[in-house]
DSSP file (Angstrom, degrees, kcal/mol; ACC not computed):
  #  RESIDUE AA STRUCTURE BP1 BP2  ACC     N-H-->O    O-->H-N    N-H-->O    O-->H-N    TCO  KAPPA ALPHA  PHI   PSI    X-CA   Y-CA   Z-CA
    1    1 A X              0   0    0      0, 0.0     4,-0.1     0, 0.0     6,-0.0   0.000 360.0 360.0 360.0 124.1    0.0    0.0    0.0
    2    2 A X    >   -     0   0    0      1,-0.1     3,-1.4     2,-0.1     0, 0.0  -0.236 360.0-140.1 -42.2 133.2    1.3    3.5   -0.8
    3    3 A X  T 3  S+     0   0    0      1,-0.2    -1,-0.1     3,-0.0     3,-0.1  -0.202 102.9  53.2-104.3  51.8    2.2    5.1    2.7
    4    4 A X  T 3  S+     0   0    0      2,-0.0     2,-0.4     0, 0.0    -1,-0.2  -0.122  94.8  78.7-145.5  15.8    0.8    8.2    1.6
    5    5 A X  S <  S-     0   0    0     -3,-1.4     2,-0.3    -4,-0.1     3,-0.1  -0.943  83.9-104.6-122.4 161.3   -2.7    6.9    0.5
    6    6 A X        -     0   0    0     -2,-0.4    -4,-0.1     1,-0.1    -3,-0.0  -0.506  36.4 -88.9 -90.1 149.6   -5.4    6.2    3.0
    7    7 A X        -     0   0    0     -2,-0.3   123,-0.2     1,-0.1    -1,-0.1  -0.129  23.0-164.5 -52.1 160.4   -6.6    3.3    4.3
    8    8 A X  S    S+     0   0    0      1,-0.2     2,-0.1   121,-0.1   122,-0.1   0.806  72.0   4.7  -3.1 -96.7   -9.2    1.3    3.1
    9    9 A X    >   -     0   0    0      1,-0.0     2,-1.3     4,-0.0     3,-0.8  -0.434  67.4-108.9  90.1-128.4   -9.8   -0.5    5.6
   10   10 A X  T 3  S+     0   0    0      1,-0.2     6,-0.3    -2,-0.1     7,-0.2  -0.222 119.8  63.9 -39.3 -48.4   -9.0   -1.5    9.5
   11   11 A X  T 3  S+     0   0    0     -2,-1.3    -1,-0.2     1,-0.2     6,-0.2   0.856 102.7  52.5 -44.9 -38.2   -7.1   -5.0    7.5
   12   12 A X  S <  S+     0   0    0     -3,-0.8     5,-0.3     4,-0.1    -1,-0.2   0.979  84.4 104.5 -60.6 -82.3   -4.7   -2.2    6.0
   13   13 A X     >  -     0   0    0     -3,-0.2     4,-1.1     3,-0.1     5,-0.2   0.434  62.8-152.2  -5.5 131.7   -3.9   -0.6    9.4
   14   14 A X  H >> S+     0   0    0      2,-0.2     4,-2.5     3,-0.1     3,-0.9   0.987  96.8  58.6 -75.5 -54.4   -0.4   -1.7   10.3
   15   15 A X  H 3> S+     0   0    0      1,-0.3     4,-2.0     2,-0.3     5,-0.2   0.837 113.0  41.5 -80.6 -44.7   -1.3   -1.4   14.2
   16   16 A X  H 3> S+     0   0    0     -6,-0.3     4,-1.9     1,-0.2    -1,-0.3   0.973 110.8  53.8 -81.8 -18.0   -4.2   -4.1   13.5
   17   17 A X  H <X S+     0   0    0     -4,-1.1     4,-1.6    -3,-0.9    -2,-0.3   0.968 110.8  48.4 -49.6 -56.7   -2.0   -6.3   11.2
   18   18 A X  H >X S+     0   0    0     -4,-2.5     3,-1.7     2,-0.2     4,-0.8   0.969 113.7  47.3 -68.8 -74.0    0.6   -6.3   14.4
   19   19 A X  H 3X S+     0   0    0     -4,-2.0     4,-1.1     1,-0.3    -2,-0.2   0.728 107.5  56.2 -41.5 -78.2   -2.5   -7.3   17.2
   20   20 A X  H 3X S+     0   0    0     -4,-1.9     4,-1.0    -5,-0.2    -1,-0.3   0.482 112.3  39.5 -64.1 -12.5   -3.6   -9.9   15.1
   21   21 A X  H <X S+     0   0    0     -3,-1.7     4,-2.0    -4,-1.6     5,-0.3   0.936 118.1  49.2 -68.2 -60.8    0.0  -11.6   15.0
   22   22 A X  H >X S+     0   0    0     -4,-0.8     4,-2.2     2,-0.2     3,-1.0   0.749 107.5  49.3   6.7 -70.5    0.4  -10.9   18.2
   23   23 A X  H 3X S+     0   0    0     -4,-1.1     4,-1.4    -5,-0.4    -2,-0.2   0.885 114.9  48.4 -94.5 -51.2   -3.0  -12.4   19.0
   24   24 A X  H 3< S+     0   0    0     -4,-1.0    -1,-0.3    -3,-0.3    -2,-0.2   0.567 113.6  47.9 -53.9 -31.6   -2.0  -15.7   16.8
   25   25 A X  H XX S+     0   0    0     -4,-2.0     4,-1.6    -3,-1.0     3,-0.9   0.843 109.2  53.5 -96.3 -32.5    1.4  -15.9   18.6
   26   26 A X  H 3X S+     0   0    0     -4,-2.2     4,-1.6    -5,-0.3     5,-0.3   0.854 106.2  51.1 -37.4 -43.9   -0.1  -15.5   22.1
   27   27 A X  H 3X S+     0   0    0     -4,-1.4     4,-0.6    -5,-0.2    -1,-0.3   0.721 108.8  50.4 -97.2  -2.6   -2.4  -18.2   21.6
   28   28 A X  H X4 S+     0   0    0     -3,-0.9     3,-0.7     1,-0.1     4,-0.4   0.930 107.3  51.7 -88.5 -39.9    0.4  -20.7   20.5
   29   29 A X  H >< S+     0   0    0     -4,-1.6     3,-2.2     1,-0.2    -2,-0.2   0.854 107.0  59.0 -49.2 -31.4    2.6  -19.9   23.5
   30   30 A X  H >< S+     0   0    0     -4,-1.6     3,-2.0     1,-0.3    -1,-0.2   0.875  86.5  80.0 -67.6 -34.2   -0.9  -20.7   25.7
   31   31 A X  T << S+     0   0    0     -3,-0.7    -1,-0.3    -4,-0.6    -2,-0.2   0.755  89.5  48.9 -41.2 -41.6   -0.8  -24.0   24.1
   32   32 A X  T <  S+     0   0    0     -3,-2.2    -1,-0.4    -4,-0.4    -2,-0.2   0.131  86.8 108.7 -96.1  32.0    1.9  -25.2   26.7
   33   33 A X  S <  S-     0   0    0     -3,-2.0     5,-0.1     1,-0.1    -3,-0.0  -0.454  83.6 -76.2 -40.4 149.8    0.3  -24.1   29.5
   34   34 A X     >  -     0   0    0     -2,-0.2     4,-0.7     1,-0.2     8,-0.2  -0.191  31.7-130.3 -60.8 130.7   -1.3  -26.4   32.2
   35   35 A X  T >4 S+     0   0    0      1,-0.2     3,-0.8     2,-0.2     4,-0.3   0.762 112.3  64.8 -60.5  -5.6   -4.5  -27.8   31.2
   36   36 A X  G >4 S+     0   0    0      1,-0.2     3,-0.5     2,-0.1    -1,-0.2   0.940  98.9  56.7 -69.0 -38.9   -5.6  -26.6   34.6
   37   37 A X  G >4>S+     0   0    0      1,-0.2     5,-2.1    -3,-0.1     3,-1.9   0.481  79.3  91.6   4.6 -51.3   -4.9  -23.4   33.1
   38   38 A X  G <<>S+     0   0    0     -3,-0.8     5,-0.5    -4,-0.7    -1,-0.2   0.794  95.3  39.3 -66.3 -36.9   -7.4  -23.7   29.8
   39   39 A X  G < 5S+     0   0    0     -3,-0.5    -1,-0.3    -4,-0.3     2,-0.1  -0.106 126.8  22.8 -96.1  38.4  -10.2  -22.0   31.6
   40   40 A X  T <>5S+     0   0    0     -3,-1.9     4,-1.4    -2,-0.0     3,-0.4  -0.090 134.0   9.0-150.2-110.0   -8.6  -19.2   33.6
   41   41 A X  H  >5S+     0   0    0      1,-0.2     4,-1.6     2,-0.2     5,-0.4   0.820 128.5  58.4 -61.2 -39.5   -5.1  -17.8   32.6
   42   42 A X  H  ><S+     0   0    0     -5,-2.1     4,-1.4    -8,-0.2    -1,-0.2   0.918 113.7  36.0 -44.0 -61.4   -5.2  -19.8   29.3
   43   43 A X  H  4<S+     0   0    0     -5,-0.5     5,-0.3    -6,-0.5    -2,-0.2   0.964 115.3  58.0 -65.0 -68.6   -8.6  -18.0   28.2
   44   44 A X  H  X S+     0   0    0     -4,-1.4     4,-1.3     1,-0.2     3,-0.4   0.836 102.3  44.7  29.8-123.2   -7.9  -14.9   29.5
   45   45 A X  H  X S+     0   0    0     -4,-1.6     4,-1.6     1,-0.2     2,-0.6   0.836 115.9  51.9 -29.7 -46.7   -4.9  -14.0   28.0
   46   46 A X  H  < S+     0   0    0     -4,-1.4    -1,-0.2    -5,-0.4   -23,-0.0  -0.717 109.0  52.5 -90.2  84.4   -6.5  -15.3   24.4
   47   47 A X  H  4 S+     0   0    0     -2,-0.6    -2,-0.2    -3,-0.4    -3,-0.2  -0.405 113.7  42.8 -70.5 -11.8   -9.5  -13.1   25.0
   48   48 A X  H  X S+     0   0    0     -4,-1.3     4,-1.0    -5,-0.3    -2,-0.1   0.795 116.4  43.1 -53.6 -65.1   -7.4  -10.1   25.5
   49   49 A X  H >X S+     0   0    0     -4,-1.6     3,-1.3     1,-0.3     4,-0.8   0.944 112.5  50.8 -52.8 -57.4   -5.2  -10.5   23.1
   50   50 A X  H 3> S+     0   0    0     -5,-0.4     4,-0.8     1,-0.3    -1,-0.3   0.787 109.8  59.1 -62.2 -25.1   -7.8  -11.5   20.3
   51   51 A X  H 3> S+     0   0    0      2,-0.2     4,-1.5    -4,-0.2     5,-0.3   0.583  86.1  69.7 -93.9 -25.1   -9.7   -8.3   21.6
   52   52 A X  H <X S+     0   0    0     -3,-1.3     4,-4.6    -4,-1.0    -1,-0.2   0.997 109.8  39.7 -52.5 -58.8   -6.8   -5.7   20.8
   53   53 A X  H  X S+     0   0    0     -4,-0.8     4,-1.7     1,-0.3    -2,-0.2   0.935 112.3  57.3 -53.3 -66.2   -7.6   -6.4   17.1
   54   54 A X  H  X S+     0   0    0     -4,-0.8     4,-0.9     1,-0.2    -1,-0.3   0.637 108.4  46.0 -32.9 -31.3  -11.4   -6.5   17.7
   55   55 A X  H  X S+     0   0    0     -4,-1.5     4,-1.6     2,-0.2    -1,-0.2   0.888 106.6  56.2 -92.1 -39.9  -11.5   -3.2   19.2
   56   56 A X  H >X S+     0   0    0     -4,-4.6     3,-2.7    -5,-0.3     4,-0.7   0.942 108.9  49.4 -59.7 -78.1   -9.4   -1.6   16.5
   57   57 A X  H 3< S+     0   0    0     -4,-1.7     4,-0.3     1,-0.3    -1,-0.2   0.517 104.3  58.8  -1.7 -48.7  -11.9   -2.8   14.0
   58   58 A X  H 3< S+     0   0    0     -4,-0.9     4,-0.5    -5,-0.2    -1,-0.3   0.679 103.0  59.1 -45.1 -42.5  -14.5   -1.4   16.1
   59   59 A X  H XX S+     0   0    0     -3,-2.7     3,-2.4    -4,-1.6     4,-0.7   0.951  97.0  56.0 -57.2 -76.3  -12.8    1.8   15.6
   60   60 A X  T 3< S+     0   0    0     -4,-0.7    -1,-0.2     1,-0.3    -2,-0.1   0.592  95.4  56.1   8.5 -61.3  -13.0    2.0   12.5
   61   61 A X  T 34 S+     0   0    0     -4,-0.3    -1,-0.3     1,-0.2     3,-0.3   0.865 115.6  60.1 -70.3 -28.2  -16.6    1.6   11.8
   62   62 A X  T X4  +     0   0    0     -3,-2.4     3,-1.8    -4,-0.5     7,-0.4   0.431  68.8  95.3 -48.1 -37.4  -16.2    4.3   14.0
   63   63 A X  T 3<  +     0   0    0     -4,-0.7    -1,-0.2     1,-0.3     3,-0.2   0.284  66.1  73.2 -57.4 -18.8  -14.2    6.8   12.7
   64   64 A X  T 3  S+     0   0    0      1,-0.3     2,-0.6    -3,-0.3    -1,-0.3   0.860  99.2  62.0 -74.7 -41.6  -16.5    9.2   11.3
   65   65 A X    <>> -     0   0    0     -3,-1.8     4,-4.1     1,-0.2     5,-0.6  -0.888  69.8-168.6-104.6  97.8  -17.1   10.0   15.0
   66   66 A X  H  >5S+     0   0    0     -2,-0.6     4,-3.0     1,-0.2     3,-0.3   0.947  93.2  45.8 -48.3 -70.9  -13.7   11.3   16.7
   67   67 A X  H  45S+     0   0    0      1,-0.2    -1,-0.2     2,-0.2     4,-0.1   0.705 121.4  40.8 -73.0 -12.5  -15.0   11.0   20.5
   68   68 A X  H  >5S+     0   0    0     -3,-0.4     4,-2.8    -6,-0.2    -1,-0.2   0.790 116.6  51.2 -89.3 -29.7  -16.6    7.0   19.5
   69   69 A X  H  X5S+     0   0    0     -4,-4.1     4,-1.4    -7,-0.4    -3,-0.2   0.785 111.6  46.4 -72.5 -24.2  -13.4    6.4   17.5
   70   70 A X  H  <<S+     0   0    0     -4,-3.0    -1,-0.2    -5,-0.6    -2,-0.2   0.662 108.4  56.3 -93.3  -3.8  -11.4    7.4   20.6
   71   71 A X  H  > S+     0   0    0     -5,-0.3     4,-2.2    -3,-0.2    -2,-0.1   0.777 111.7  39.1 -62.2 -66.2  -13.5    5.4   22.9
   72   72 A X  H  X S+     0   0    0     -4,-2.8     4,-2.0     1,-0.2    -2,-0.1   0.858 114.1  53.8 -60.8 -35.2  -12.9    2.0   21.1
   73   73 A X  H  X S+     0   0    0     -4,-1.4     4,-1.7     2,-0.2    -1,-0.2   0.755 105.5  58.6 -66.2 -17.0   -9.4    2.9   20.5
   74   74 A X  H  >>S+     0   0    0      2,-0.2     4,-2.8     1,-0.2     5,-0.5   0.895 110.2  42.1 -55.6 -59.7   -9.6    3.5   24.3
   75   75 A X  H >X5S+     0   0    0     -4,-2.2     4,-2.5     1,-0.3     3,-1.9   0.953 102.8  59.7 -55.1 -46.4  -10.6    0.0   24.6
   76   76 A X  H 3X5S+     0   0    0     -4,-2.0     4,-1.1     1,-0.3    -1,-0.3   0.876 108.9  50.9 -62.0 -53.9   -8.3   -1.4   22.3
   77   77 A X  H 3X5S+     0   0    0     -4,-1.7     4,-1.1     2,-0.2    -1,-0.3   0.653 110.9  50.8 -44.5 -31.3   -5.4    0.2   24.8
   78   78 A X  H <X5S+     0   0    0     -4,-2.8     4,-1.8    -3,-1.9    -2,-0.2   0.810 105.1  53.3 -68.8 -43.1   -7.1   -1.4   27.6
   79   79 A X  H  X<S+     0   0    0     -4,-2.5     4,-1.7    -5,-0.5    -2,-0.2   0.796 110.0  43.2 -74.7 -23.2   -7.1   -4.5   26.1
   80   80 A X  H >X S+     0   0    0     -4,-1.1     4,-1.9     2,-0.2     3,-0.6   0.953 113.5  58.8 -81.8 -49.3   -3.1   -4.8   25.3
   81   81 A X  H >X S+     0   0    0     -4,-1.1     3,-5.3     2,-0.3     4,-1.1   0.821 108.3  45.2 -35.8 -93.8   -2.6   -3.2   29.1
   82   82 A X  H 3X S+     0   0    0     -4,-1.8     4,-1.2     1,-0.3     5,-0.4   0.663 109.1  54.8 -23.0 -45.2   -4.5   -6.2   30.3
   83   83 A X  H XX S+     0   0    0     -4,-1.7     4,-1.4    -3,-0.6     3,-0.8   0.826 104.5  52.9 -50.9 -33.5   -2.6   -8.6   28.1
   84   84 A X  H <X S+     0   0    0     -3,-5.3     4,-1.1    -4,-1.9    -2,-0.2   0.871 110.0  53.7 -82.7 -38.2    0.5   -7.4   29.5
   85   85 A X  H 3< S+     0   0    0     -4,-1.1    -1,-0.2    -5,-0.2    -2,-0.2   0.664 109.3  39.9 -40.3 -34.6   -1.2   -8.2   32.6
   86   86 A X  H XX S+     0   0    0     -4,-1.2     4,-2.5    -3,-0.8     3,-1.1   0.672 111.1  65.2-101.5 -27.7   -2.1  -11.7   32.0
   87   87 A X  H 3X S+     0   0    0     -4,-1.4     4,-1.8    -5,-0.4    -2,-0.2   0.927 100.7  48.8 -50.4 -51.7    1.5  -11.8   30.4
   88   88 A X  H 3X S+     0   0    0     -4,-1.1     4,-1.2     2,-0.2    -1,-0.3   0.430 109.3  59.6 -86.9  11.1    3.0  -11.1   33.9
   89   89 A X  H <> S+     0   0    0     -3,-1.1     4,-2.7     2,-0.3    -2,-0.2   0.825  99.6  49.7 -90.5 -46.5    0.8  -13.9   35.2
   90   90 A X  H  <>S+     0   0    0     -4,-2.5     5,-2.0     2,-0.2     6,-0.5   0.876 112.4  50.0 -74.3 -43.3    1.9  -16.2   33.4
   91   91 A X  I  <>S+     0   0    0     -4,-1.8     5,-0.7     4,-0.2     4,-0.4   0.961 104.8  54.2 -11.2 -92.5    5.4  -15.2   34.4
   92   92 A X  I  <5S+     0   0    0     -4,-1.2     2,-3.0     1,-0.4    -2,-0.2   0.801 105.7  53.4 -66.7 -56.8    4.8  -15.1   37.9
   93   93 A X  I  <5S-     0   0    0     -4,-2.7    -1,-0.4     1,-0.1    -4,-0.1  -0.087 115.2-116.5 -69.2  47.9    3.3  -19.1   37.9
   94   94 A X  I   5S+     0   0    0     -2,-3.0    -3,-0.2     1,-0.2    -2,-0.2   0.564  82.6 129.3  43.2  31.4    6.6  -19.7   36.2
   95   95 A X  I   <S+     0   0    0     -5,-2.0     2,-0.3    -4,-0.4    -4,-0.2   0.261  81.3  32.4-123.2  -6.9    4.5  -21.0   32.5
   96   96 A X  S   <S-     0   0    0     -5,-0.7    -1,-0.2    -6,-0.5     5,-0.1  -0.943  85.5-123.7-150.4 138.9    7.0  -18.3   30.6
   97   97 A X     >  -     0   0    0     -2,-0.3     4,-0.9    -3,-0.1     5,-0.1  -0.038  36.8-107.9 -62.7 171.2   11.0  -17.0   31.3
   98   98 A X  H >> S+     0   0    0      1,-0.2     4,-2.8     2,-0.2     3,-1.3   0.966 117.5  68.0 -56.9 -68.2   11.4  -13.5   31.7
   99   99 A X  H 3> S+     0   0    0      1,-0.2     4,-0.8     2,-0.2    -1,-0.2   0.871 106.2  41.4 -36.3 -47.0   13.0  -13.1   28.5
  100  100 A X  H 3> S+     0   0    0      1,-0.2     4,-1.3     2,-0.2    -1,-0.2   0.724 108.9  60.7 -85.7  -8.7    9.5  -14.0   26.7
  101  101 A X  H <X S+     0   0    0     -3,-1.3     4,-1.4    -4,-0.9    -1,-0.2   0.745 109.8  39.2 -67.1 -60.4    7.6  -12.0   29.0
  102  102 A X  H  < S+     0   0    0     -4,-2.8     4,-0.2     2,-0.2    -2,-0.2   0.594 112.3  54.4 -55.1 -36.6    9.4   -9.0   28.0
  103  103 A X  H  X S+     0   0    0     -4,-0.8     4,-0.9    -5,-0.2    -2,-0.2   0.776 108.0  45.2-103.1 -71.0    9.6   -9.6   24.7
  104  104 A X  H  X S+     0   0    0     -4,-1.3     4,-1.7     2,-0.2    -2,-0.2   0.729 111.3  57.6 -74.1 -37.3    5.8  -10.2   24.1
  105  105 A X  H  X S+     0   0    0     -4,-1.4     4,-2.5     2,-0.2    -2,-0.2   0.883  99.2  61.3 -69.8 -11.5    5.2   -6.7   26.5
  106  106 A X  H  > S+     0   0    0     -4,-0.2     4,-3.0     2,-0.2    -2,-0.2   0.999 109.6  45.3 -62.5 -61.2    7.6   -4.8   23.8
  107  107 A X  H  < S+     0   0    0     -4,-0.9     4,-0.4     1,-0.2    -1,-0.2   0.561 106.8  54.5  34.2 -93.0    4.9   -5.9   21.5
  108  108 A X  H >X S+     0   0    0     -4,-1.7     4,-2.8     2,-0.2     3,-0.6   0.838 110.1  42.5 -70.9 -75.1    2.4   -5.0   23.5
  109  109 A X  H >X>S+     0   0    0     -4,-2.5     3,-1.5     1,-0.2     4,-0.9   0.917 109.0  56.0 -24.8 -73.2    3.4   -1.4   24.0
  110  110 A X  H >X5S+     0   0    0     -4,-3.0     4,-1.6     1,-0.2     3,-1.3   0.814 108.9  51.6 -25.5 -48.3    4.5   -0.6   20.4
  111  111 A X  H <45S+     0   0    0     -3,-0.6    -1,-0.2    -4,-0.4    -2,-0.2   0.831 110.8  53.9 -71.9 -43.3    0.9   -1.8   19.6
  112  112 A X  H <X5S+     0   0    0     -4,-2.8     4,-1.7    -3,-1.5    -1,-0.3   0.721 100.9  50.4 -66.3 -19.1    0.2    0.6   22.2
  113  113 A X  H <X5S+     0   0    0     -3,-1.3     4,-1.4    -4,-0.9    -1,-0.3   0.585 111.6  52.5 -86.6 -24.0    1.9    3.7   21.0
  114  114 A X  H  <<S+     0   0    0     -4,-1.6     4,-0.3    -5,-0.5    -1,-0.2   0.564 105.5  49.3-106.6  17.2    0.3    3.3   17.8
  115  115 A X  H  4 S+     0   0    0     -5,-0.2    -2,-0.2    -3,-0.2    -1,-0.2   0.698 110.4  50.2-107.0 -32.8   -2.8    3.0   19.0
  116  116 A X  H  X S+     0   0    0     -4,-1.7     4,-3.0     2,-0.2     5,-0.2   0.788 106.8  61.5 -59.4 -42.5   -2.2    6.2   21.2
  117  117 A X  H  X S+     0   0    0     -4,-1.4     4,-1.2     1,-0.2     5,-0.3   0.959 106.6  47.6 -41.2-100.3   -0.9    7.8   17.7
  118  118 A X  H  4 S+     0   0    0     -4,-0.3    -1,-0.2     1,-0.3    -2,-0.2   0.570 104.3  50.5 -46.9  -5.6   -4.2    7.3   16.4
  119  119 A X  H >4 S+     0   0    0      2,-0.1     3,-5.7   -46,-0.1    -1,-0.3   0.804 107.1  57.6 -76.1 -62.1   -6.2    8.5   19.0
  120  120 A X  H 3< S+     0   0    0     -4,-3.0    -2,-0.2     1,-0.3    -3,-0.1   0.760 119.8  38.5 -28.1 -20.2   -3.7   12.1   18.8
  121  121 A X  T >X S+     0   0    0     -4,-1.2     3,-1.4    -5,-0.2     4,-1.0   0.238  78.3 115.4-129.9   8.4   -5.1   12.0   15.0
  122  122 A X  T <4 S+     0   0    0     -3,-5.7    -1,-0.2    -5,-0.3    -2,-0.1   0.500  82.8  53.1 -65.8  10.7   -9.0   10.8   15.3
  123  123 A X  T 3> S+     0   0    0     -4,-0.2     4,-1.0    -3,-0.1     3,-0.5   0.669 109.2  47.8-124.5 -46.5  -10.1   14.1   14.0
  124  124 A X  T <4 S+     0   0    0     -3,-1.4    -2,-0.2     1,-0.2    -3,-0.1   0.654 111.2  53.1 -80.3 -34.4   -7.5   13.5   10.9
  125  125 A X  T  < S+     0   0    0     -4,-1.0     3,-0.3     1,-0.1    -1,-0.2   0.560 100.5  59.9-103.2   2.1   -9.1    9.8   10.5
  126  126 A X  T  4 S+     0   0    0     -3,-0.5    -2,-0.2     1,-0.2    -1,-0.1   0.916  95.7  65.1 -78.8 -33.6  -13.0   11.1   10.3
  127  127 A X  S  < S+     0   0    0     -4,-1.0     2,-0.3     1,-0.2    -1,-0.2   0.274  94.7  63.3 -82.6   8.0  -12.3   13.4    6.9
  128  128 A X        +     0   0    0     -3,-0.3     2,-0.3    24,-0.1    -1,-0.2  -0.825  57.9 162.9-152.6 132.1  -11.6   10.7    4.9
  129  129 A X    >   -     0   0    0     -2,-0.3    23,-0.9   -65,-0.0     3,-0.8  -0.975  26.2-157.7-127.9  82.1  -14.6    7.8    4.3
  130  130 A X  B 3  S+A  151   0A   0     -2,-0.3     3,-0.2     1,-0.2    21,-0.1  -0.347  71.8  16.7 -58.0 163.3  -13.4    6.2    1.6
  131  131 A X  T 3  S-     0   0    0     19,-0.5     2,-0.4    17,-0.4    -1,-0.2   0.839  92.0-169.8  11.5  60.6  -16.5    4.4   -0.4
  132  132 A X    <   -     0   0    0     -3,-0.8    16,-0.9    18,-0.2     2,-0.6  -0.537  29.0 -97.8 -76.5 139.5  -19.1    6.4    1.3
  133  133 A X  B     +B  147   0B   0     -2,-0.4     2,-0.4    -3,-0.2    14,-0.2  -0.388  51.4 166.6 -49.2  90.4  -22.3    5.9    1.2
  134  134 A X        -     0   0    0     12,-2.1    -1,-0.0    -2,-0.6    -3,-0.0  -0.960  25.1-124.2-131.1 132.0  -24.1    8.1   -1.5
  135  135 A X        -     0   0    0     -2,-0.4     2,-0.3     2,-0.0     3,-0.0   0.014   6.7-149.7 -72.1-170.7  -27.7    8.0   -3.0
  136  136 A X        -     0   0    0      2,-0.2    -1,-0.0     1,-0.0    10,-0.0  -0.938  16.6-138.7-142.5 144.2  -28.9    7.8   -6.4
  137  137 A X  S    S+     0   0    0     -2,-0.3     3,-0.1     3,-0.0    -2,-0.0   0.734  86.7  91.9 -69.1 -20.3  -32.4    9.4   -7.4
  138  138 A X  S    S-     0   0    0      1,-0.2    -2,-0.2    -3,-0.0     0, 0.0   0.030 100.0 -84.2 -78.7-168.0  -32.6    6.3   -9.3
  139  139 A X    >   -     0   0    0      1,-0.1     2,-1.7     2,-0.0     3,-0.7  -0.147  49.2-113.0 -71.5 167.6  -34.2    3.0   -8.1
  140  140 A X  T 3  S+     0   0    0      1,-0.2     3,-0.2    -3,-0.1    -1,-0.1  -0.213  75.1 123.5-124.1  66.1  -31.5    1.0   -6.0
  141  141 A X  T 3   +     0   0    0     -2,-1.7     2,-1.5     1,-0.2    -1,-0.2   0.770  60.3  53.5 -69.2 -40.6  -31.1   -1.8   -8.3
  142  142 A X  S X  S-     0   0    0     -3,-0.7     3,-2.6     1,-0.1     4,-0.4  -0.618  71.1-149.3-116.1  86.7  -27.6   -1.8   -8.9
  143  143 A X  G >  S+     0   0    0     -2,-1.5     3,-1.6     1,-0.3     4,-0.2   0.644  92.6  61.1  -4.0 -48.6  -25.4   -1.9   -5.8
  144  144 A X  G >  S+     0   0    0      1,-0.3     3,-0.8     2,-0.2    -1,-0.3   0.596  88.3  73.2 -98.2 -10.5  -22.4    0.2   -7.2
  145  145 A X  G <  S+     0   0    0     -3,-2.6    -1,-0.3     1,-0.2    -2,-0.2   0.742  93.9  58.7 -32.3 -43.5  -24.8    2.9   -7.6
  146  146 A X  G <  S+     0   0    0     -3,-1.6   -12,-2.1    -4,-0.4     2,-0.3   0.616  97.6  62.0 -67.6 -34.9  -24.4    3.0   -3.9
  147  147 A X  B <   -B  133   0B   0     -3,-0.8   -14,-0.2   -14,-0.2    -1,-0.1  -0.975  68.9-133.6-137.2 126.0  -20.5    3.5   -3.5
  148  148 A X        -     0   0    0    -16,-0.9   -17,-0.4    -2,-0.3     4,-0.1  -0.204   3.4-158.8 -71.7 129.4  -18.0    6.6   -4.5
  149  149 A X  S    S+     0   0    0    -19,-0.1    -1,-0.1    -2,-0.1     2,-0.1   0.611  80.5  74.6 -98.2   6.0  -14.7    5.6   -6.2
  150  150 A X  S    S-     0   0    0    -18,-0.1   -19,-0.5   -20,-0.0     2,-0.4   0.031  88.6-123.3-118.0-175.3  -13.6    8.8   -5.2
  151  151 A X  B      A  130   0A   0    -21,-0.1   -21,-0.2   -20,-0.1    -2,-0.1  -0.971 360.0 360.0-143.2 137.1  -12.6    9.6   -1.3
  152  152 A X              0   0    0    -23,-0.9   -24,-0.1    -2,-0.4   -22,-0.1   0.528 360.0 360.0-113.8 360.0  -14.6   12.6   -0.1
């Protein structure tokens, strides 16, 4: 993608591209965890993680509306925070070294600073709606009638 055209979008978004590996390598590390685990710290931590992504997405639909697109991105920041949380849990019961622990909170952070980036800028991400929604006088037969090739 040209890093001077706007997204599409959320799939485009570096920041959700990064959560959702993230969210895909989290849940293989979980894998060795104790099966006492699967329904506590196990779940947890993959419902966090998977949620970073979810919320940025959320955002998105959002976007048109700075203070609801800065809400979700709110969440989406909450949700890596918690991971980092469930991260040091898993730590603490001994289920990860330090080193991976660390490692996966570097992540975590980045994820976060570019999610914080895009809050700083929600104002900058309503003013362009790519395929926006415009009518036609005519009867609404044809779908592409419906959508702008144009970015307004």
């Amino acid at each position: 993608m040209n890093r001077n055209a706007f997204a599409r979008s959320y799939k485009e978004l570096i920041v959700y591209q990064r959560a959702r590996e993230t969210a895909k390598e989290l849940f293989a590390i979980t894998k060795a965890f104790p099966k006492e685990e699967m329904y506590s710290l196990t779940d947890q931590l993959r419902r966090s993680s998977r949620s970073i992504g979810a919320q940025i997405a959320e955002a998105w639909a959002k976007r048109r509306y700075p203070n609801h697109f800065t809400s979700k991105l709110t969440d989406a920041d909450g949700e890596q925070l918690e991971t980092q949380h469930w991260l040091t849990t898993a730590y603490d019961c001994a289920y990860i070294t330090a080193d991976t622990m660390n490692a996966w909170t570097s992540k975590l952070e980045e994820i976060g600073r570019m999610v914080q980036r895009m809050i700083d800028l929600a104002e900058s991400f309503a003013g362009h709606t790519t395929n926006a929604l415009k009518e036609s006088s005519d009867s609404y037969g044809n779908i592409n009638e419906f959508f702008s090739d144009t970015e307004h």
